[in-house]
C-alpha positions as CSV (number, residue, x, y, z in Angstrom):
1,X,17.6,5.0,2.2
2,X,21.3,6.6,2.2
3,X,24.4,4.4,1.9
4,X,27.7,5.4,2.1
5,X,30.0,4.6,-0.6
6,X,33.8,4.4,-0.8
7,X,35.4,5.0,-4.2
8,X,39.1,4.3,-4.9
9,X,40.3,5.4,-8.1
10,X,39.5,8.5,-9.9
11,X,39.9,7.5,-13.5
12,X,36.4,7.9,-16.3
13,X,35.1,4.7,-14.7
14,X,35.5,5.8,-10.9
15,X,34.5,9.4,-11.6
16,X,31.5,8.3,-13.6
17,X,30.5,6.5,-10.6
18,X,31.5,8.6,-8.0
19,X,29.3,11.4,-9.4
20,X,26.3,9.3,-10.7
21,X,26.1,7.4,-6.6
22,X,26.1,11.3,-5.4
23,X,23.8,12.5,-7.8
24,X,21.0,9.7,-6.2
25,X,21.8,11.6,-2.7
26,X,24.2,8.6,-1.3
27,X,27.0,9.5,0.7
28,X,30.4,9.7,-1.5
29,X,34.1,9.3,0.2
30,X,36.2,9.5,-2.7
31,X,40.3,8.3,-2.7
32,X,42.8,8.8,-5.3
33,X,46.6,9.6,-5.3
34,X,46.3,12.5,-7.9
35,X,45.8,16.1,-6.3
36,X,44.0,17.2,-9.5
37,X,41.9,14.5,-9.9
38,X,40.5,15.1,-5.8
39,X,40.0,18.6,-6.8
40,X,38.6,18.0,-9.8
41,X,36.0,16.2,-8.3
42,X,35.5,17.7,-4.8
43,X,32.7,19.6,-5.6
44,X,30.2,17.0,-6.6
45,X,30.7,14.3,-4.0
46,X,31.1,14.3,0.0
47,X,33.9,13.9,0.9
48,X,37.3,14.0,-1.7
49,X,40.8,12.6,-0.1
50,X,44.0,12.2,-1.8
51,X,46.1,9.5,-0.3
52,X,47.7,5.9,-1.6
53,X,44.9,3.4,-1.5
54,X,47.3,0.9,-1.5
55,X,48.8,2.4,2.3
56,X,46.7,-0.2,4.4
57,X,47.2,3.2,7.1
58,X,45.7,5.1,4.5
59,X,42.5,3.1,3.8
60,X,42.1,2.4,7.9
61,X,42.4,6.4,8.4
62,X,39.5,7.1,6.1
63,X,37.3,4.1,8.1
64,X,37.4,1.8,5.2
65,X,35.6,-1.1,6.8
66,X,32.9,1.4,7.9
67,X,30.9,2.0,4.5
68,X,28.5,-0.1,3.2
69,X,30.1,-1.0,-0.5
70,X,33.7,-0.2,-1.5
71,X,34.2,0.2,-4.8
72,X,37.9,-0.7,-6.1
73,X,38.1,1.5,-9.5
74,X,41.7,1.2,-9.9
75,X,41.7,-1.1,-13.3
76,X,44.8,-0.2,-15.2
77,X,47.1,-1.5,-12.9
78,X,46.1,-5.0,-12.2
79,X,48.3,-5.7,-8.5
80,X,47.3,-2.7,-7.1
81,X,43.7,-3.1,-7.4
82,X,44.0,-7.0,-6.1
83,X,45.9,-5.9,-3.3
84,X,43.5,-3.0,-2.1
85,X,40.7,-5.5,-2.6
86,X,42.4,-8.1,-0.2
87,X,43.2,-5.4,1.9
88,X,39.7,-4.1,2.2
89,X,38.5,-7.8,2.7
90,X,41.0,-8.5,5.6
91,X,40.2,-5.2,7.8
92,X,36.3,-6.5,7.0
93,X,34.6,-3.7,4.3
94,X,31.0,-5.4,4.5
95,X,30.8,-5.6,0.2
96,X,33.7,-4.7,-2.4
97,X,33.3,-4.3,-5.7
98,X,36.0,-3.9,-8.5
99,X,37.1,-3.1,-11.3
100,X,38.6,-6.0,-13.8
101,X,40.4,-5.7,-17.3
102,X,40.1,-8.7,-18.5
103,X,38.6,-12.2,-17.6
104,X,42.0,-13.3,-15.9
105,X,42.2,-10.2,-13.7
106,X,38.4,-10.5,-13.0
107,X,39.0,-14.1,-11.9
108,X,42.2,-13.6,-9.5
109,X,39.7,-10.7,-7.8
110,X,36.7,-13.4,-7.4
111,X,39.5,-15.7,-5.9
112,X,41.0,-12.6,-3.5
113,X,37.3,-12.2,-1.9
114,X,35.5,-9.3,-4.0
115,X,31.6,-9.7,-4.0
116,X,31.5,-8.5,-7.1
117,X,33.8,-7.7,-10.6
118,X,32.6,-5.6,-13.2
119,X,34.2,-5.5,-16.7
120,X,33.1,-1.9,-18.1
121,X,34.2,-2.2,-21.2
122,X,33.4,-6.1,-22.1
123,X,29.7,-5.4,-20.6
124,X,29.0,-2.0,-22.6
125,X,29.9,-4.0,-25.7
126,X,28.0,-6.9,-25.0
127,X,24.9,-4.0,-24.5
128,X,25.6,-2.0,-27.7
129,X,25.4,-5.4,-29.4
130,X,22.3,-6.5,-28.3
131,X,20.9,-3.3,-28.9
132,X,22.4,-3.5,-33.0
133,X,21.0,-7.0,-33.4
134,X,17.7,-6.7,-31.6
135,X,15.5,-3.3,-33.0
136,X,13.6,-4.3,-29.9
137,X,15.8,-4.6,-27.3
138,X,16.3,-1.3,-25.3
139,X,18.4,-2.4,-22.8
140,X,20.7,-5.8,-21.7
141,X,22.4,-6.7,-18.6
142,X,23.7,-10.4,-18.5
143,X,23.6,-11.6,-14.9
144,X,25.5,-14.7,-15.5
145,X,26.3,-16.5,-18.2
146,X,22.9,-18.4,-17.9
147,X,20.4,-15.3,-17.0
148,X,19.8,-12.0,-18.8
149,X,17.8,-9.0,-18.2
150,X,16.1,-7.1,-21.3
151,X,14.1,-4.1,-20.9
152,X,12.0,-4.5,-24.4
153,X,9.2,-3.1,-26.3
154,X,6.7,-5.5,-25.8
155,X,5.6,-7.6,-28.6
156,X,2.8,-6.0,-30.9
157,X,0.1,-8.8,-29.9
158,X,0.4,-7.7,-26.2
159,X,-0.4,-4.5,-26.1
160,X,-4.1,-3.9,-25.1
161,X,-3.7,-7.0,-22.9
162,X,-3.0,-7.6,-19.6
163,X,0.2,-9.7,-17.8
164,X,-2.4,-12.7,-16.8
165,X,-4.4,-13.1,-20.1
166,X,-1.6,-13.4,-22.0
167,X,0.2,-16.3,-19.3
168,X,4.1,-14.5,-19.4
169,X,5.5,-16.9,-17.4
170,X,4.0,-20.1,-18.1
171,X,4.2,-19.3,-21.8
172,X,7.8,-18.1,-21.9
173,X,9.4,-18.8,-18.6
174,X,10.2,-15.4,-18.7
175,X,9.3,-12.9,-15.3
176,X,8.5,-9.3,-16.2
177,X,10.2,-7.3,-13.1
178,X,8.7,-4.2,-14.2
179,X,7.1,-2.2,-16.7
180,X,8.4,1.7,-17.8
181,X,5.6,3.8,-19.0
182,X,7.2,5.4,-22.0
183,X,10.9,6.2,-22.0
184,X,11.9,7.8,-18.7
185,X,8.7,7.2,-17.5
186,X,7.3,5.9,-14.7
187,X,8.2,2.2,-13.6
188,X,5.6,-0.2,-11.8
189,X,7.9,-2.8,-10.2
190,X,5.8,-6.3,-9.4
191,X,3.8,-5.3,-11.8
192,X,0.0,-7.1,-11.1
193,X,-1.8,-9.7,-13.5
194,X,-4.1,-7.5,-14.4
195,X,-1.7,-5.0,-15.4
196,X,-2.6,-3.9,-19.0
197,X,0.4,-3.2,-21.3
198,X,0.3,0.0,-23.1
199,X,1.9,0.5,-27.0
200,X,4.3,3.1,-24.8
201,X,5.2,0.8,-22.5
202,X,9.2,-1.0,-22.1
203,X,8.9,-4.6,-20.3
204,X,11.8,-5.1,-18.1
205,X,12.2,-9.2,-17.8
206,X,14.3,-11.9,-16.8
207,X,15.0,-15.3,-17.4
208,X,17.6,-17.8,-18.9
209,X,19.0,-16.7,-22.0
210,X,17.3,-19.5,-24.0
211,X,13.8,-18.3,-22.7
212,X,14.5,-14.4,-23.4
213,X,15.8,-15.5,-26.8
214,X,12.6,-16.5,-27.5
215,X,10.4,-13.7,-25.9
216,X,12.5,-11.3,-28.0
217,X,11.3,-13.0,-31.3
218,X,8.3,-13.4,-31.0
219,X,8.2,-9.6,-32.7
């Protein structure tokens, strides 16, 4: 199903974005105040407007309120991106997310009403880590500070088995969400008890930290 997307702020993060949320064939209304930046990008998503996000006029005239997510990419300058954020929340956008810099801006942007903060850089590094430490770990997104997701090879002993004989979650605690066949492969999401896991295959799971700790060494 198509959403519509606003993006404000053309920097790497809000191009990178942009781009990847039009590449999936979602509708893209992009906003920055550089001329080059807009034409740099006009050509790979829907719609590309210059004009000062931080103009409430300027973010009513492009029908702000109208999209389903807003995404607030302005990071390097902290008051701007708070402001358009309570802006967008006050002329009712249904979900905003934004961009933070650090914990402290990240928290002032929970406070002003964003559904969701994103720190780029602090959650790439926390990913390239895991992936250093754990050989086994493809992938890591920490939902919260008390759940994880891994996408992970699955431990030798599993493969040949299925999800049910070997008892996932009442051994580990641990839900597998899906299974990848192979790198870029297909994914079976809800994957069935009797779902047999191949040597190929990467296990996409979550569960508190504590628990995934545990899956992962059990390699």
């Amino acid at each position: 199903m198509m959403k519509s997307f606003l993006v404000i702020g053309l920097g790497r993060f809000g191009s990178a974005v942009a781009r990847e949320l039009a590449s999936l064939g979602q509708e893209v209304l992009v906003l920055d105040e550089d001329e080059e930046n807009v034409q740099h990008i006009a050509d790979d998503v829907t719609q590309a407007i210059r004009g000062d996000a931080q103009d409430e006029a300027v973010l009513r005239s492009v029908g702000a309120r109208n999209f389903d997510c807003c995404i607030v990419a302005v990071g390097a300058d902290m008051e701007a991106s708070i402001l358009i954020t309570v802006m967008l929340k006050e002329m009712g956008a249904k979900y905003v997310v934004a961009k933070a810099q650090s914990p402290v801006h990240a928290r002032v942007l929970e406070r002003v009403g964003a559904d969701r903060v994103v720190l780029p850089e602090s959650e790439m590094g926390q990913r390239l880590a895991q992936r250093l430490v754990r050989t086994n770990v493809v992938d890591y997104i920490g939902v919260s500070e008390e759940f994880s997701i891994l996408e992970i090879h699955p431990p030798k002993n599993w493969i040949g088995r299925s999800l049910g004989q070997l008892g996932v979650r009442a051994r580990y605690q641990v839900n597998v969400l899906a299974i990848r066949h192979g790198e870029g492969g297909k994914v079976d999401v809800t994957p069935q008890a009797n779902q047999v896991i191949g040597a190929d295959d990467l296990l996409i799971v979550i569960g508190t930290n504590e628990n995934v700790d545990k899956l992962v060494e059990q390699h």
